[in-house]
PALORO-334065 format. One record per residue: residue in one letter; z, y, x of N, C-alpha, C in turn. Coordinates in steps of 0.2 Angstrom, whole numbers, plus 5000, padded with zeros to 4 digits. Example, Ala and Ser with C-alpha at 12.3 -4.5 7.8 and 13.67 -1.06 7.14 Angstrom:
<sites>
A503949725066503949785062503949845066;S503549895064503649955068503950005064;
</sites>
This chain:
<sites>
X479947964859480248024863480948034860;X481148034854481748054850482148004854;X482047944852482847884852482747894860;X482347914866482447914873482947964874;X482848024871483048084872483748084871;X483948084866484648044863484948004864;X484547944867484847894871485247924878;X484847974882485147974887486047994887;X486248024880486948064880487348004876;X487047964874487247914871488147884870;X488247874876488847834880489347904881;X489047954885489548014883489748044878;X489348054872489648094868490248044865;X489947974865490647934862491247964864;X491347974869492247994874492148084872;X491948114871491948184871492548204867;X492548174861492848204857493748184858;X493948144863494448124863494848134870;X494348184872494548224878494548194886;X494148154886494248124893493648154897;X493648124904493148134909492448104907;X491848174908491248144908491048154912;X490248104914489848144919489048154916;X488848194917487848224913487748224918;X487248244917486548254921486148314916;X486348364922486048434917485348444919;X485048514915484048524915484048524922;X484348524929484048514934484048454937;X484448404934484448334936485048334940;X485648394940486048394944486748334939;X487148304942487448244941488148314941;X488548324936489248364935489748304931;X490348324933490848304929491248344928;X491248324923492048394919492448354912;X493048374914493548364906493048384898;X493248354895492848384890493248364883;X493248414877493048484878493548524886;X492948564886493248584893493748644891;X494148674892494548704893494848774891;X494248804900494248864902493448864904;X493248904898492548914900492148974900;X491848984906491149044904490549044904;X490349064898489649064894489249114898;X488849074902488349114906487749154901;X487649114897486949164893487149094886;X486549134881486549064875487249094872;X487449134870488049134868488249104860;X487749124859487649094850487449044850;X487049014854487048944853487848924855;X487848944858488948924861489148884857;X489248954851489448954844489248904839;X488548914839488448864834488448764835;X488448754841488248714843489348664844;X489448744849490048714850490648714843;X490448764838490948774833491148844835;X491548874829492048964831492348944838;X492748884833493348854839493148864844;X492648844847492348834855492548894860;X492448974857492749034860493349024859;X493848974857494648984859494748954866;X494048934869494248894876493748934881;X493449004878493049034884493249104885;X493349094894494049154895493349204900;X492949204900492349264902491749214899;X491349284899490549264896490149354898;X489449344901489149364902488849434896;X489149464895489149494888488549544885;X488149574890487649604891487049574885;X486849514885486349464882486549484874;X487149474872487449474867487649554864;X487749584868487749654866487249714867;X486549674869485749694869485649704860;X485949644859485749634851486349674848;X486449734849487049774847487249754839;X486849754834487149744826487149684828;X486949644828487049564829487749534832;X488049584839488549574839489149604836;X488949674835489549704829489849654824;X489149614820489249564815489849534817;X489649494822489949454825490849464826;X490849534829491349564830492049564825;X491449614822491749594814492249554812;X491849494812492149444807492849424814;X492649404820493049374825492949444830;X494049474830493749534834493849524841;X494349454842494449424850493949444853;X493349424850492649404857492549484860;X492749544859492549594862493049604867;X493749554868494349554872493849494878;X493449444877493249394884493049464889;X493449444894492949474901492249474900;X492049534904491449504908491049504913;X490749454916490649434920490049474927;X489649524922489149544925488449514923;X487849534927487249524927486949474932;X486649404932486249414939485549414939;X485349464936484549504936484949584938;X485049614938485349664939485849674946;X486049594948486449574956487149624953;X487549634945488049654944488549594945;X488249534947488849474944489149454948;X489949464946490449454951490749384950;X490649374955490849294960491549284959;X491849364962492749374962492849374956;X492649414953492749414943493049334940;X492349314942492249234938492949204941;X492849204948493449144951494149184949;X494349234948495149274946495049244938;X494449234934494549204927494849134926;X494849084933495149034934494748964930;X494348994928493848934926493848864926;X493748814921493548754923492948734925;X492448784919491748764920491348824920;X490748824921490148894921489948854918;X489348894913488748854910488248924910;X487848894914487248964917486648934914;X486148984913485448974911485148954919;X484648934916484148904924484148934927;X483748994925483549054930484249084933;X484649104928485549124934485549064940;X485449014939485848984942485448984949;X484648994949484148994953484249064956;X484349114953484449154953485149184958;X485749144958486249144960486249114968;X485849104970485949074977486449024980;X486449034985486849034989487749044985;X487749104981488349104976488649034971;X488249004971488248934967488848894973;X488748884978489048864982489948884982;X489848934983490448984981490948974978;X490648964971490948954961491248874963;X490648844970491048754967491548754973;X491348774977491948784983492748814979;X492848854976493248874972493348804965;X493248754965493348684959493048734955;X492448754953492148774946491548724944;X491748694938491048634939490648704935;X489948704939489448734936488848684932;X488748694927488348644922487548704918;X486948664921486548734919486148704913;X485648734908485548734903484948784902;X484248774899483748794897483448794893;X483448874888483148864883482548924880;X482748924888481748964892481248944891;X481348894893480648854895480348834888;X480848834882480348814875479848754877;X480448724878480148634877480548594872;X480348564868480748504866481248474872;X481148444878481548434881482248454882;X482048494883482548554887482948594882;X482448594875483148624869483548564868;X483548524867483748454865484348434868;X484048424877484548434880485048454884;X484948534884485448584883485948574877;X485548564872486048554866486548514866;X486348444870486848394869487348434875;X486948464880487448474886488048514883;X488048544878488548614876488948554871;X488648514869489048464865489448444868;X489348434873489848384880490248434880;X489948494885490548554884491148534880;X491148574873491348594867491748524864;X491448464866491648424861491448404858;X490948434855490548424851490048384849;X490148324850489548264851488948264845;X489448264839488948224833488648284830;X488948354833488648404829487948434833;X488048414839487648414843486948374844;X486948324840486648274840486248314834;X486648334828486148344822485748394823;X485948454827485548514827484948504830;X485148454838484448444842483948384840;X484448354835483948304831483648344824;X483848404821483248424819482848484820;X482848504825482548544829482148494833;X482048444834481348384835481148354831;X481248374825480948354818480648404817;X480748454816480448504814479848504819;X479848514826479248534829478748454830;X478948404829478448354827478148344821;X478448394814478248384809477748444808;X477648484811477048544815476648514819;X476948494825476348474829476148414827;X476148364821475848334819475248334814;X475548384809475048404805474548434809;X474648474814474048514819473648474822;X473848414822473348354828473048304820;X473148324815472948284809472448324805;X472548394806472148454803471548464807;X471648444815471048454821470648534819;X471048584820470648644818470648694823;X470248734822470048794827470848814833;X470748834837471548864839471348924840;X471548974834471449034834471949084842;X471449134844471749174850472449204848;X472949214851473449274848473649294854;X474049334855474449394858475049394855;X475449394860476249414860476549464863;X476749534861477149594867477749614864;X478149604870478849634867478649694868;X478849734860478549804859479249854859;X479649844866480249894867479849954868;X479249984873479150004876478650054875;X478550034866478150084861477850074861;X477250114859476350114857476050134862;X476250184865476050214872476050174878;X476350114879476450084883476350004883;X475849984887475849894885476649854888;X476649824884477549784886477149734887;X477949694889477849624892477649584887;X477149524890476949454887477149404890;X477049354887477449284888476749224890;X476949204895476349134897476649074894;X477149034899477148954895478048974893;X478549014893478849014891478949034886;X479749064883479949084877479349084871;X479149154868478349174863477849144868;X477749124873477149104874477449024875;X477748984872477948924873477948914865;X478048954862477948954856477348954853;X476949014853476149014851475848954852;X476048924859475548874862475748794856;X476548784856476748734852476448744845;X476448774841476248814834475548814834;X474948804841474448764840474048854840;X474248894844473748934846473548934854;X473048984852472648974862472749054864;X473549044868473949104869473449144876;X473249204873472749234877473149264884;X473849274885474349294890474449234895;X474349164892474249104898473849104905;X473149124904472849144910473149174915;X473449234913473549294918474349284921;X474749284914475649264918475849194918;X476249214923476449134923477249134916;X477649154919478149154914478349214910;X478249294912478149334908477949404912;X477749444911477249504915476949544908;X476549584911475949624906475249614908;X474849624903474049614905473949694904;X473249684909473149764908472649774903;X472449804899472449834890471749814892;X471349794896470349774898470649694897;X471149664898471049594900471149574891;X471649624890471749614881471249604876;X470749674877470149674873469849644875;X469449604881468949534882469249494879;X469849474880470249394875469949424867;X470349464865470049474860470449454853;X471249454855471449404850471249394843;X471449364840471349364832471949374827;X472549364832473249394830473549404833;X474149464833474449494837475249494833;X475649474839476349464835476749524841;X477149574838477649614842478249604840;X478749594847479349574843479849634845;X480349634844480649654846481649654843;X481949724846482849734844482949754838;X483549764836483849804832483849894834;X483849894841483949954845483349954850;X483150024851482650044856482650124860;X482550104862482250204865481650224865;X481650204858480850254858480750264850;X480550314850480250314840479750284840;X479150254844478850194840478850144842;X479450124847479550064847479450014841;X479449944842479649884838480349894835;X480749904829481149914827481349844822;X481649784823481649744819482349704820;X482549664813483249634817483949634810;X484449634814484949664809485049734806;X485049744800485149804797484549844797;X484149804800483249844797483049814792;X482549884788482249854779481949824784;X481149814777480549804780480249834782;X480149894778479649924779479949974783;X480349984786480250014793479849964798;X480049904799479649854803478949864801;X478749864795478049884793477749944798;X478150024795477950084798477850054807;X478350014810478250024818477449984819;X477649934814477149874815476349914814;X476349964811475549994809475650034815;X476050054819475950124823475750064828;X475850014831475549954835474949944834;X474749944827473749934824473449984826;X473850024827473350114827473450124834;X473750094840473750114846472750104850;X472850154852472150194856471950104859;X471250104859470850064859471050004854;X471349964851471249914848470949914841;X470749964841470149964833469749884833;X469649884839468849854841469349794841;X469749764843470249674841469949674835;X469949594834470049554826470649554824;X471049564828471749554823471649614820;X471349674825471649754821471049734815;X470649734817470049724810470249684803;X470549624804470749574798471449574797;X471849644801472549664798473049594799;X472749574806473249504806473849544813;X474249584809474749584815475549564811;X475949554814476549504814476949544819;X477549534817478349584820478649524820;X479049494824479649474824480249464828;X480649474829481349474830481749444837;X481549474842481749464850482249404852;X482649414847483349384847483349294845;X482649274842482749234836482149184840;X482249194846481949154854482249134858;X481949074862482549034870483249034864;X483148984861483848994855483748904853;X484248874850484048834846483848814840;X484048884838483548894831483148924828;X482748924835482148974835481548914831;X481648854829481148834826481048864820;X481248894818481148954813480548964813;X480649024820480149044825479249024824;X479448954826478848914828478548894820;X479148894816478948884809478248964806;X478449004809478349074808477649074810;X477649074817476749074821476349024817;X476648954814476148924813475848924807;X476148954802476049004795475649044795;X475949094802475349144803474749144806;X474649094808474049064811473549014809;X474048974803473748924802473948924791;X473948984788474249014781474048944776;X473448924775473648854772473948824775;X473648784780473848704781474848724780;X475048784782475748774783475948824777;X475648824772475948854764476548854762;X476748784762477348764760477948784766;X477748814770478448844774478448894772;X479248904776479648974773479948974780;X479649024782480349034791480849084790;X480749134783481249184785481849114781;X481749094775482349064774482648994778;X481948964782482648924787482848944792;X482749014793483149084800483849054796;X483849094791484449114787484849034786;X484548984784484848904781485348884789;X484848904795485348884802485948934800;X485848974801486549034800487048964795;X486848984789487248944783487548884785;X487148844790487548774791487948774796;X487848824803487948824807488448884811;X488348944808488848974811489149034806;X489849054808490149104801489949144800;X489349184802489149244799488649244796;X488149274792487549264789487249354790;X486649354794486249404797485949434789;X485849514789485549554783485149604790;X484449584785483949614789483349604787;X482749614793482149574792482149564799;X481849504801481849464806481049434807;X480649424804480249434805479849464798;X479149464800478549504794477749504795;X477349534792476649544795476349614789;X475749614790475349674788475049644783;
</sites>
């Protein structure tokens, strides 16, 4: 699967670096050419993968980006801000979940390339049309779907982008190391697949938030070798109603959540949070009205982690995290909070102070 995966970019990434014409084949199987590194670009979604994939350099060649996604994570981008204050000068572009995103905006940016998430671009309709009728090569990317696949080669796609061949090669080659030396230990362990539960906990104690079926956390759970109990009911992400939660009956329960929220017991977790406020929210989630009676709330198995640090390329962290907490021996020898931090170190100029993730 590796040498296949890799091979596909093979021949392109050789000419990248030296500025000529290529042509991919992006996550839709759609056939693009573009100059590369390209030019004039806007970054639809994945902004920090951008960054770390393309290099700082790579924002000296994008002249609008979709800025909402990245300024959701309000301390995360201040950071950012911080260090490099340009990036608060890029345009922006709008929403297309919100139907804010402007067509006219992008085309007055003059653009060479888009580089949209799956769902924008499916999402875009008819608008797609528009952006190429105007010479805008649109190049699309997923890192939704939390597959091997499609982090991989997204990865290389942003390589092609940016330039970046050989830096692109290493990151999605060890982010398929990483999740083959997991999912192999699990198929050599052959052990129970414990129940769990994932809700983004914006929405507080009072309220069930959303869950994940085969994407993002629930693409994750399922890869880390649990039997994600929100599978059944959502396809890609919704809420279960709180009767469908207690019959499952998880055995773990993970909440994630922002740095920001609107509520005092939201999930509070991220940049500039201790822990142990993540703790305080994370217990106000254990004492919410009927879960007495769950095994996670019984055996004190709840987990917090970090919204932001998903649909990312170096979310295997992530998937390092679920299978620790799901599986404490067999995966002993991990440390996920330190390889969150080791991506940062190798890969982009800032280095996040927080807790990103935790448990009870």
């Amino acid at each position: 699967m590796l040498h296949k995966l890799f091979g596909l970019f093979a021949v392109i990434f050789s000419t990248c670096s030296v500025g000529q014409t290529v042509t991919i084949t992006d996550v839709l199987d759609r056939e693009v050419t573009f100059n590369s590194p390209a030019q004039r670009v806007i970054v639809g979604f994945y902004p920090e993968d951008y960054m770390a994939i393309g290099t700082e350099a790579a924002y000296d060649n994008v002249v609008g980006m979709a800025k909402y996604i990245w300024q959701a994570r309000s301390a995360n981008w201040e950071m950012y801000v911080n260090y490099r204050p340009s990036l608060n000068d890029i345009p922006a572009i709008g929403r297309v979940d919100t139907k804010t995103f402007s067509v006219e905006k992008v085309i007055s940016l003059n653009p060479d390339l888009i580089m949209l998430a799956d769902w924008q671009f499916k999402g875009l309709g008819s608008d797609i049309e528009r952006l190429e009728s105007a010479g805008i090569t649109v190049v699309v990317v997923d890192y939704n779907a939390q597959t091997v696949e499609r982090h991989v080669k997204s990865t290389q796609i942003i390589g092609a982008i940016t330039g970046q061949a050989d830096r692109a090669a290493k990151i999605a080659k060890e982010y398929q190391e990483n999740v083959e030396a997991i999912t192999q230990r699990l198929a050599a362990a052959k052990l129970p697949k414990p129940r769990i539960y994932t809700e983004f906990g914006a929405a507080g104690v009072n309220e069930i938030g959303y869950t994940f079926g085969k994407n993002m956390w629930g693409g994750i759970s399922t890869t880390a070798g649990g039997d994600n109990i929100s599978a059944p009911y959502v396809e890609w992400w919704g809420k279960l109603n709180p009767e469908q939660i207690l019959a499952a009956d998880p055995e773990l329960i993970v909440i994630t959540g922002y740095e920001t929220n609107s509520g005092e017991d939201a999930m509070l977790i991220g940049q500039g949070i201790d822990e142990a406020t993540v703790k305080q929210r994370l217990t106000g989630f254990k004492q919410r009205v009927g879960w007495s009676t769950l095994s996670a709330v019984k055996n004190n198995r709840l987990y917090a982690a970090y919204h932001g640090a998903c649909r990312t390329i170096f979310d295997g962290a992530m998937l390092q995290f679920y299978a620790k907490a799901m599986y404490p021996k067999l995966f002993s020898d991990l440390d996920p909070a330190a390889s969150y931090q080791d991506f940062y170190k190798k890969y982009l100029p800032v280095q996040p102070q927080g807790t990103f993730m935790t448990s009870l």
